[in-house]
Each structure stands twice: as C-alpha cells, then as structure tokens.
N, C-alpha and C positions, 0 to 999 in steps of 0.2 A: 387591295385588301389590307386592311390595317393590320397593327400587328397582335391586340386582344384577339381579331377575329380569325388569325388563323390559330389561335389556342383552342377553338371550340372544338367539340368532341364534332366529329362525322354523324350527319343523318344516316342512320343504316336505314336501309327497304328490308323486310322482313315480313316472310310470308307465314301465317300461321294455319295449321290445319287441325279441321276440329270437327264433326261432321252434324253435331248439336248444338249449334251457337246462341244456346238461351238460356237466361236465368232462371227456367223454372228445370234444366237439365238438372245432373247430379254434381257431386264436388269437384270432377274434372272439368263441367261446363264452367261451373262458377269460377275456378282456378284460371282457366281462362282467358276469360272474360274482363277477370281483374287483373288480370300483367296488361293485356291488350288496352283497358284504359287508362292504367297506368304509366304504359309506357308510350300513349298514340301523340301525345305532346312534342316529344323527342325525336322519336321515329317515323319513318314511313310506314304501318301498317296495313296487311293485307289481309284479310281473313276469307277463308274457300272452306267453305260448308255445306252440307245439305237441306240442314233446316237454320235460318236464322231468323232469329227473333231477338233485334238487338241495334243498336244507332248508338255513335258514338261518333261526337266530331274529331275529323280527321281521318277515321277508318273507314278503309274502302271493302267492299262486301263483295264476294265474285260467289255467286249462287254454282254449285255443283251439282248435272242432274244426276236424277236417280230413277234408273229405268226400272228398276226390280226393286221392290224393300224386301221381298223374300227371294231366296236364303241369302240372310244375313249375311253367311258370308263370299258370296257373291258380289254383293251389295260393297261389304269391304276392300274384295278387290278390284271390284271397277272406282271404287273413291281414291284408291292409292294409285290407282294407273294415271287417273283422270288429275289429278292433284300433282302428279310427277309430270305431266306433259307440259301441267299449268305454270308451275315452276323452278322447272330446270335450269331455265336461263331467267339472270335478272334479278337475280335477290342476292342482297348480303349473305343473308340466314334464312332459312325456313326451320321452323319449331314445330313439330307436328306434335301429338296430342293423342295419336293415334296409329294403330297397328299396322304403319306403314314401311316399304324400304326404303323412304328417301325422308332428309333430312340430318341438318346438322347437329340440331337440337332436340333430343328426344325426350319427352317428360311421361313417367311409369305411372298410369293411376289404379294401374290393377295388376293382379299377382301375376306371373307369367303363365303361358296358354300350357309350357312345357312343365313347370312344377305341377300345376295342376294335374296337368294327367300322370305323371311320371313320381311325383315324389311319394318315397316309400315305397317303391315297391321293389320287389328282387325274384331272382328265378320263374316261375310258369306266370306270377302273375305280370310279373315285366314284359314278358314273350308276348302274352294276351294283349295285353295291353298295348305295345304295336303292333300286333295284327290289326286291332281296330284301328289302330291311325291309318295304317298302309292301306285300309280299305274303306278308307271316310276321307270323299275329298274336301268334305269342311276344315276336319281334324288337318290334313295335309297343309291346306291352304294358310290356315290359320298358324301352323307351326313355320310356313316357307316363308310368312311375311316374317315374322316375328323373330325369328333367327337372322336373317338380313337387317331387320333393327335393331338387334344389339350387336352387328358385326365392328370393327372398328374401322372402318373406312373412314379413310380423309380426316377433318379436325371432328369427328362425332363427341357430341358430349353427349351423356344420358343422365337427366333426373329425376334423381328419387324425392317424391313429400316427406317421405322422414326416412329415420333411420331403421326403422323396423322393416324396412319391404327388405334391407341387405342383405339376410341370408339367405332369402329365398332366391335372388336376384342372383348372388353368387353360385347358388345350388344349380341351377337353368343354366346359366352363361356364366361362369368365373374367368373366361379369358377379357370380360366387359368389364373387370374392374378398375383398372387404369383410368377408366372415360367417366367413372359415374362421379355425380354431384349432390348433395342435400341442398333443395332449395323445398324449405317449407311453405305453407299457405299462410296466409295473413287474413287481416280484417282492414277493410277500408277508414273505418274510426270506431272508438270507444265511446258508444253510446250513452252507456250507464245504466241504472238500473232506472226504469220509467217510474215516472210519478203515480201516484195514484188515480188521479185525473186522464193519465196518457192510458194506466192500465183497461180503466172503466169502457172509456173510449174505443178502443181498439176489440174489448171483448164484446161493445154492442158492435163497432164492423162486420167481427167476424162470427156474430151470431153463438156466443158462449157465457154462460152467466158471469154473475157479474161480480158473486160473491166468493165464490169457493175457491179449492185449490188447483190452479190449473196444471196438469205434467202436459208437458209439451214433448209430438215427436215428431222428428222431420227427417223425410227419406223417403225415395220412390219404391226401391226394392224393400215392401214391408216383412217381406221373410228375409231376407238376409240381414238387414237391421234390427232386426227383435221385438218387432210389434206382437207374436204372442205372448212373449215371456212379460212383457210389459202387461198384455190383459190379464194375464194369470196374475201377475202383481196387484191389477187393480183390484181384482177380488178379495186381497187381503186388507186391502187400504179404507179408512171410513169413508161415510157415502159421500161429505163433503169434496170427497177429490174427484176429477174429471179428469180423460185424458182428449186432448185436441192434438189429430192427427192431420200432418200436412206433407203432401206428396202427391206423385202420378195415382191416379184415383184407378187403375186398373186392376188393384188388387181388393178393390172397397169389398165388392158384394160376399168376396168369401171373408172376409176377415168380419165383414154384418153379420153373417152367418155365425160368426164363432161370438161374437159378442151376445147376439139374441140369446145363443143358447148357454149363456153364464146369467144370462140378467141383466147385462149392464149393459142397453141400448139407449139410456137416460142417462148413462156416465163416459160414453166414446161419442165422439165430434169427430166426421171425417170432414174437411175440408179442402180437399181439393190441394192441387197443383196452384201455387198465387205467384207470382212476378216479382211483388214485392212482401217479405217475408220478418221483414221490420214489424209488423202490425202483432204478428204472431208472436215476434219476440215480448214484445212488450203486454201481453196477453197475459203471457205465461207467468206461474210462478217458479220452477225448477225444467230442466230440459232432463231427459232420460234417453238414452242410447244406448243401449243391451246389444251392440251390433256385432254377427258374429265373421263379418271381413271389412275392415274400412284401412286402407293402404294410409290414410290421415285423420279424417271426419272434421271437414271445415265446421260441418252445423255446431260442434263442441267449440268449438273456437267461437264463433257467429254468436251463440247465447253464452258463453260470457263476458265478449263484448258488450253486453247488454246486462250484466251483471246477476246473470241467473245462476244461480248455484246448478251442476251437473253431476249424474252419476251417466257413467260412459264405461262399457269392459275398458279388460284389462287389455295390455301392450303389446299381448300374444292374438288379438282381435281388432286394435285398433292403435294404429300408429300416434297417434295424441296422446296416449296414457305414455308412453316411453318419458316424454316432458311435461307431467302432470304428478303432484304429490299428493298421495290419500289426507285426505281430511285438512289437508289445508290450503287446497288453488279445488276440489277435487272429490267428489266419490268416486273410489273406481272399484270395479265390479270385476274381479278375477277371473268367474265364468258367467257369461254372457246366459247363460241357460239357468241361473241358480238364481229363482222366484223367490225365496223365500230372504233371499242378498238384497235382491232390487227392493223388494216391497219394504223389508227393513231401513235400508238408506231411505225410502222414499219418504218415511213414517215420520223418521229423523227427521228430516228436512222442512217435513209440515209443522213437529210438534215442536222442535227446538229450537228458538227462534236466536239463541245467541252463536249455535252453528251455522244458522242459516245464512244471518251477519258474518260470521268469519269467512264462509266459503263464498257470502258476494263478493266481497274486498280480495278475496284470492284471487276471483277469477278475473276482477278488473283489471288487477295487478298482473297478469301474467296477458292479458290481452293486448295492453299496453306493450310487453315487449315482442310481439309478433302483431307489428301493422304492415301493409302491403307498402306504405311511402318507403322503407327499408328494405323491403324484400324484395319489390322489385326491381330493386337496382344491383341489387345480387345476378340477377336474371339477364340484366341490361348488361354485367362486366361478363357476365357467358357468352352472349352476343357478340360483343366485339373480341374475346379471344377469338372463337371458332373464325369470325372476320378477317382477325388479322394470321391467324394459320394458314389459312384456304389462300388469301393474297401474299403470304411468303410460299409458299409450296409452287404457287403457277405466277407468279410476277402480274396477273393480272386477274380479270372474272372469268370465272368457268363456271358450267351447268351443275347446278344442286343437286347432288345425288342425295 
C-alpha cells in the first residue's frame, strides 16, 4: 500500500432503514433517498425496506416482508425486530429513519409519539390520558419503541431537520440532549427558474393550461398540509389562477367533493403521486404550503430551487420558515389557517411582478446555500464519529444495537 493510499478515509458499510424507499413517499423518504445517493459512491450502502421503489448504483436493496400492513403498528414492530436481526452484526453504522430501537444514527422526521399525546396536559386530563396509553397496545407499543430510540446507548447520535423540532424533542426526552444533531435537508441542484418554453412544455405533460397562474401544492397528507385553507384562498383569487395539486391521490375524492361544492372544479388539478416532480416544478408559477406540521418541508426548499417564489406557514408549523426571511427569500404565513393571509400573499405574487422578481432571486439565493453536495458530508463526518466511538469502546466490531 502506498503511502497516499493509506490517507484515504475508510469505506464504511452502513445499513439504512427506511420502510418507504420511494420518491413519490413524503420528505423523510426523499431525505433519504438523497444522503443514500449521495453518499453510495463513498460508502458501502444497504437499504432494508418494505416497499422500494428505487435503483441506485452501488446500493444494495434487502426487501423486508410484511405479513400484516394492518395494524400499523404491528407492522412497525415486526420491521424493527426484523431489521435488528438483519443488522446486528456487520455494519459500521445503521441510520434508521424510523421508529425503531436499534441504531446508531437516528434521524427525527416527526414530532414525537410522547409530546403528541402528553403535551399540555396536567392533573385529570394527564391521569386520562395514560389510562388510554396503559390500555392501547398501539399507544404502548409505539411509546416502548420510541423511548428506547432516544435512549443514549452506545455512540447514538439523533437528528434533527432543523432546529425547530428542539423543544419539543427536549420536552419528550431532555436527557437525549447531549446526542442530538442539526442536519438539514438539501436540494440536489439549483435549477433555476424554467423558461417559458420549459414552462409551456411541462404544463401540456401534465395536462394544465398553458396560460394562467399556476399555485402549485405538493404533499400527500392533504389535511395536514393545508389544501383546504389553500381552496378557500382560491376562492378569493381571480379566475386566471389554478391550483395543481400533486401527492398520494387517497385523499382526492373528498377534497373533489369540497371543490365542486365551491365551484372551482375548472380551477383544481389533482395530479397524482409522479416520481418525477421536476416537471411540476417548472409548471408552476408560485408554490403554496399552508401546512399545519412539517418538522422541515423539503418541497419549500425543492420549488425554490427552481426559483418559485413561496408562501409556506410560519416556524411554529414548519421548520424551513425558522431560516426563511418574510418578503425577501420568502412569504411566510404566521397561521397556516388565516385564508384571507394566503389569498393576499398569493394576489401579491400574481399581480406584483417586481416582488415576484425579488422573492425568485431570494429563493435561488438561499437554495444555493442548502445543496445536498455539502450536507451530506455533514451526515458522512456523523458516520464515522459514531464509527470510531463504537471501535474505541470495544477495540473491535460488535452487533448494532
């Protein structure tokens, strides 16, 4: 061995668990998805999933069954049993993804299972409220993983997408603070804002005219995202505007239903769950995110890569607004429920065309400095600390808890 080559960093093997490995999943799939191809160059890459839908050279795929999809959380804990037997032994790092106990890497894409049920409340309603845990073996189940995942065992690191999931994360588990990490989401490149020609193109793709103003919204969970408060907006907006919605199409027919009965069956586009989401971007003219939990909202990030001016809540609903400035990278929407905000910014955005101008140029600007080439190497020097703790504590490999 020469002596450049033993400079080189170490291949680590690193198992990732994820139990949706597709790009048409939500922002923890996409999150993903993009460290895994980012870093499958470097690394030895494993991904154990249940559903995949995803090729990447170099990444090895280990399909994990699934006897039961229902109850869910059933389903959870035979993927964590099944996933821990898979890699106990033999990996540098396993980075789960998911509400499991094993792993050295743990990345947060949702609030915990324990504030949820628990925060705010005091005296009879607290009492109630673990009665129902004590007697719901979902609620149990769900709580016994999830506290063993932020235990601090061994070199655990836990990651947060931004900094706003922290008080809640400290409120549930404060003795997990020593472990946690900020590693935000990224964009794989800055697109830019599409041409006219790219626009045209893209809106006969996907079947939306070719003239007007398109609000683009993207997200599976359309109630937690804020696709009604978005229809009640359209109502105030002229008839030139359209909104094209793209996501898991399981929530179309009631949300048709709420459209018909405003009128605007001529001004809503559902579109479906698409793979690739690029075409939508360049469709649009403004993206809109009213959403009332998002731990980051990659898609806010994603369309203004693509140089689309954004109105997204506020920081208290969506961890992107914490590193977003109103009216200049930025609309940001304070309360995610407040129609007559959205429909204003959105007014703005059609009729002022030199704000429109300032907030593309913000958001190129700010997309520029959150690209995945950069963050994922943030992610890459997590890997090899936990690495090199796990091999100072036992002089050797031992099983991944």
């Amino acid at each position: 061995m020469t002596a450049g080559a033993s400079l080189e960093p170490k291949r680590l093997r690193v198992a990732v668990l994820n139990r949706q490995f597709s790009a048409t999943g939500g922002g923890a799939e996409r999150y993903s998805i993009a460290l895994v191809e980012h870093l499958a160059a470097r690394h030895d890459i494993h991904v154990f999933a249940q559903h995949i839908d995803h090729s990447w050279p170099g990444v090895s795929y280990h399909k994990v069954a699934q006897p039961l999809k229902r109850p869910r959380w059933l389903n959870q804990l035979w993927y964590a049993t099944a996933t821990w037997w898979a890699t106990r032994k033999g990996f540098d790092v396993v980075h789960s993804h998911e509400n499991s106990w094993h792993g050295q890497v743990q990345t947060v894409h949702v609030l915990p299972v324990k504030y949820n049920l628990l925060h705010g409340l005091r005296g009879m309603q607290l009492a109630m409220r673990w009665l129902k845990i004590i007697t719901s073996p979902r609620l149990l189940v769900y709580l016994a993983l999830e506290r063993s995942r932020f235990s601090l065992r061994g070199s655990r690191v836990i990651v947060l997408p931004s900094k706003t999931l922290m008080p809640q994360m400290l409120e549930a588990y404060p003795a997990c603070a020593p472990a946690i990490e900020v590693i935000t989401p990224g964009v794989d490149k800055v697109w830019g804002q599409a041409t006219p020609l790219q626009k045209v193109e893209a809106r006969r793709q996907l079947g939306l005219p070719e003239a007007d103003f398109c609000i683009l919204f993207v997200g599976n969970d359309y109630r937690k995202k804020g696709l009604s408060t978005l229809i009640q907006a359209l109502q105030q907006l002229p008839g030139q505007c359209f909104v094209a919605v793209v996501g898991n199409p399981a929530h179309v027919p009631v949300f048709q239903s709420q459209v018909k009965s405003k009128g605007l069956a001529q001004r809503v586009f559902f579109l479906g769950s698409i793979s690739d989401v690029v075409p939508a971007y360049q469709a649009a003219d403004v993206l809109a995110h009213p959403t009332h939990e998002d731990t980051f909202a990659m898609v806010v990030l994603e369309a203004m890569a693509h140089g689309l001016p954004v109105v997204a809540s506020g920081e208290r609903y969506c961890g992107i607004a914490a590193l977003l400035t109103h009216e200049a990278n930025a609309m940001v929407l304070e309360d995610p429920l407040d129609v007559q905000g959205l429909s204003t910014a959105l007014a703005r955005l059609q009729q002022q065309p030199d704000l429109y101008r300032h907030l593309s140029d913000g958001a190129l600007h700010f997309a520029r400095q959150h690209q995945w080439t950069t963050l994922a190497l943030q992610q890459e020097n997590s890997y090899r600390r936990v690495a090199q703790r796990a091999q100072s504590q036992t002089g050797s490999c031992k099983p991944n808890l």
